[in-house]
C-alpha positions in Angstrom: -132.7 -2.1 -93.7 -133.0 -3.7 -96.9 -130.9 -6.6 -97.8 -130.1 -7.8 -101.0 -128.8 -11.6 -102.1 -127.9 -13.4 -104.7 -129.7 -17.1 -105.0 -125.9 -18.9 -105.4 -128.3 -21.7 -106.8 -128.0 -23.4 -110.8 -131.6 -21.8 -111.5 -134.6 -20.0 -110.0 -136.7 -22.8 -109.7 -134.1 -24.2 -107.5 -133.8 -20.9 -105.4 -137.8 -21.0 -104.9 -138.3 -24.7 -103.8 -135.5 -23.9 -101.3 -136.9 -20.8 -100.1 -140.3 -22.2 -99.8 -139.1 -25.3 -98.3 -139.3 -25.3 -94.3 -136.3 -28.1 -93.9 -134.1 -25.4 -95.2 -134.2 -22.8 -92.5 -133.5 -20.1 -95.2 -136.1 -17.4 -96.4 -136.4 -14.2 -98.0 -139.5 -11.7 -98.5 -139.1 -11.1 -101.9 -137.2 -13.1 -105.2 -136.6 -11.6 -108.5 -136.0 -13.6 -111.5 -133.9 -12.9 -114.2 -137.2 -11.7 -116.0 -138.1 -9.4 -113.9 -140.5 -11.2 -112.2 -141.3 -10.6 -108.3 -142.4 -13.1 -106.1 -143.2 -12.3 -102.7 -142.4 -15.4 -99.9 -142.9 -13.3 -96.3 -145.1 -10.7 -95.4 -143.0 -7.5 -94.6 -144.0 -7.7 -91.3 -142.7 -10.9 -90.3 -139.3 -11.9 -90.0 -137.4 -13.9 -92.5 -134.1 -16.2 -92.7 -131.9 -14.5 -94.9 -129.4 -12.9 -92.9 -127.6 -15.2 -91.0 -124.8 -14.4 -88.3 -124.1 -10.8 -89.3 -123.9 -7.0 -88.1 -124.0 -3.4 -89.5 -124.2 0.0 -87.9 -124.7 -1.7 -83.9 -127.2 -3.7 -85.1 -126.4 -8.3 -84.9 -130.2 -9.1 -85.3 -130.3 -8.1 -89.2 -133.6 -10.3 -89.7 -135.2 -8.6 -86.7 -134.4 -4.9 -88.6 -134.8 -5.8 -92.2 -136.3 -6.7 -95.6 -134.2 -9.8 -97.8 -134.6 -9.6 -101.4 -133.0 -12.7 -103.3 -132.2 -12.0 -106.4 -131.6 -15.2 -109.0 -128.2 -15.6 -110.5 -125.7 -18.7 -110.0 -123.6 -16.5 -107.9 -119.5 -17.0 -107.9 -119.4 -20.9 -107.4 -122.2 -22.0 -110.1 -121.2 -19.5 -113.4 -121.1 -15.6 -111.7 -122.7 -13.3 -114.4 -124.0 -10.7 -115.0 -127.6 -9.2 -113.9 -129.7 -8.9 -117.1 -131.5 -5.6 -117.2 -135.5 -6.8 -116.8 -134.1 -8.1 -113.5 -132.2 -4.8 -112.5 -135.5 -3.0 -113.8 -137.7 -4.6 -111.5 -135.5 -4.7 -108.2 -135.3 -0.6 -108.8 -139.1 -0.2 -109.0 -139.4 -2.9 -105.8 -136.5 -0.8 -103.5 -138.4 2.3 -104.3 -141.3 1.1 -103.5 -140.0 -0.5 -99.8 -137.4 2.3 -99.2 -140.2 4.8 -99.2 -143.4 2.6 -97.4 -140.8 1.7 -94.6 -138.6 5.2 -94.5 -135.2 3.4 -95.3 -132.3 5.2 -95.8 -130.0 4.8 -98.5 -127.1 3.9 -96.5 -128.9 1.0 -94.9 -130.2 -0.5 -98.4 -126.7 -3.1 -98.5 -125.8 -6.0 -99.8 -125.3 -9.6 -97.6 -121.0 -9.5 -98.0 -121.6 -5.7 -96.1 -123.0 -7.4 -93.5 -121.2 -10.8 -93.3 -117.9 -10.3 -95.2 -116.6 -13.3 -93.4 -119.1 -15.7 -95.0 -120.5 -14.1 -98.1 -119.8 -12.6 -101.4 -123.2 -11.6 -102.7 -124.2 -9.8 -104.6 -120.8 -9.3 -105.9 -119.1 -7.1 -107.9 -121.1 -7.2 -110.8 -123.8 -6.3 -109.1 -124.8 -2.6 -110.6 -125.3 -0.6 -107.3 -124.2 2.4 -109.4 -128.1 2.3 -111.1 -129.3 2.0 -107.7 -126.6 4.8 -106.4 -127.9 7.3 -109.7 -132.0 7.0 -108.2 -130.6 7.3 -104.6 -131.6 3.9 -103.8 -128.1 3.1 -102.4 -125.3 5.3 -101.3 -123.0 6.2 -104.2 -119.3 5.8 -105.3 -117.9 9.0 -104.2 -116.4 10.6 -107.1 -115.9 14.3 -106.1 -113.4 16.2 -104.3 -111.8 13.6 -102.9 -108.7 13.7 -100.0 -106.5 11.3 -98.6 -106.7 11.0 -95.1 -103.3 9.1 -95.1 -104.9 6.7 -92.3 -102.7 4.0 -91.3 -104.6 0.3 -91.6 -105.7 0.4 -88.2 -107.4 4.5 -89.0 -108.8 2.6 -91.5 -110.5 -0.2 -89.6 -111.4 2.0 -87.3 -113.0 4.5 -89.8 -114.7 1.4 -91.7 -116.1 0.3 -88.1 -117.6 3.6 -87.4 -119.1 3.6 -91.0 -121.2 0.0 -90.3 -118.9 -2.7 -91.3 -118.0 -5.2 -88.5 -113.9 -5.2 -88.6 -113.4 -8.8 -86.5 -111.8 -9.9 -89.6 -109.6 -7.1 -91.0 -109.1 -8.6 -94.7 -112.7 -9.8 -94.7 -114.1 -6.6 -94.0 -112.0 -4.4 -96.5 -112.5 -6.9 -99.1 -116.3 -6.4 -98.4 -115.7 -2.9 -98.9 -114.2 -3.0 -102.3 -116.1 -5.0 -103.2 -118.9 -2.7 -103.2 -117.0 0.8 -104.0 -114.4 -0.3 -105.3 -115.4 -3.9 -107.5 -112.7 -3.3 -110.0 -109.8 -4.6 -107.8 -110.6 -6.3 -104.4 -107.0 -7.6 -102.9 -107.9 -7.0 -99.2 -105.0 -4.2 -99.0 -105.8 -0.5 -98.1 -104.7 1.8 -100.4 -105.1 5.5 -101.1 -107.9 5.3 -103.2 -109.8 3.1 -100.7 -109.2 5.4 -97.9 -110.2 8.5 -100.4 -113.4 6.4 -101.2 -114.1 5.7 -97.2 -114.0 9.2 -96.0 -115.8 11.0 -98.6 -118.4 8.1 -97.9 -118.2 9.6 -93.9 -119.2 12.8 -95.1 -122.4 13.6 -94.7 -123.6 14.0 -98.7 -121.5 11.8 -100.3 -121.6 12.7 -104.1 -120.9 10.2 -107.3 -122.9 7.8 -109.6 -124.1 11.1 -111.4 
């Protein structure tokens, strides 16, 4: 898998002494500042803190099964903005790059609130996984022929479990969802639209983002 963060942290030199400093228990193979620049903290091969307590698609020991990419912005408690386009530029060119070396698919290239909606946020709804979604670097919005399954909120879970996300937390988990396909309103309450977006996403060519 490949995993991708946002810093949460007032700049990127902050993000970088606390990724670099041991006392912090936290780490991440790769950072990309705001200019585009890539620094590389872990060796691929070796496992890093980034992850935390978290699940998707079976798997609880994300940082034994994955890559973390930190990518600098405040985040939604320091001034939530944007990601300027050098940034988005380079993080494409690097999830290319690790997608094809490592033979990742695009449905396990996801961001930390997928895995952990109970904790996290990042990289939030701002986050453009639409660019990503358009180079088949991440699994799209479905746009296209769309059906309502008319699944009550329990078919829902259920479906949304089956798809990778861990459902402990019902409100959690859906909100995790919207977050990513659905960014422009993220209330926690299953809809028609959501359940549209869920089952086309089942299916085994999703299509949108075009």
């Amino acid at each position: 898998m490949i995993v991708l963060h946002y810093t949460g942290m007032e700049s990127g030199d902050a993000a970088t002494a606390r990724l670099r400093d041991p006392a912090a228990k936290v780490s991440s193979h790769y950072l990309v500042g705001e200019d585009g620049a890539i620094l590389r903290l872990v060796d691929e091969g070796h496992r890093a803190w980034h992850a935390g307590v978290s699940h998707w698609r079976e798997v609880d020991d994300i940082n034994s099964a994955s890559i973390g990419i930190e990518i600098v912005n405040p985040g939604h408690d320091l001034g939530y903005r944007p990601f300027p386009d050098a940034q988005i530029e380079a993080l494409i060119l690097l999830v290319a790059d690790l997608k094809e070396r490592h033979a990742i698919t695009r449905g396990n290239i996801i961001g930390h609130s997928d895995i952990a909606p109970t904790r996290k946020r990042d990289p939030g709804e701002l986050f453009p996984w639409s660019r990503l979604a358009r180079l088949r670097l991440a699994l799209p919005r479905p746009t296209k022929s769309l059906m309502d399954p008319h699944w009550s909120e329990a078919g829902f879970l259920l479906a949304l479990q089956r798809f990778g996300y861990d459902v402990a937390e019902p409100m959690a988990a859906i909100m995790a969802f919207q977050r990513r396909f659905r960014p422009e309103l993220i209330d926690g309450e299953v809809d028609a639209e959501c359940r549209m977006i869920l089952l086309a996403l089942l299916l085994p060519k999703p299509q949108g983002d075009e």
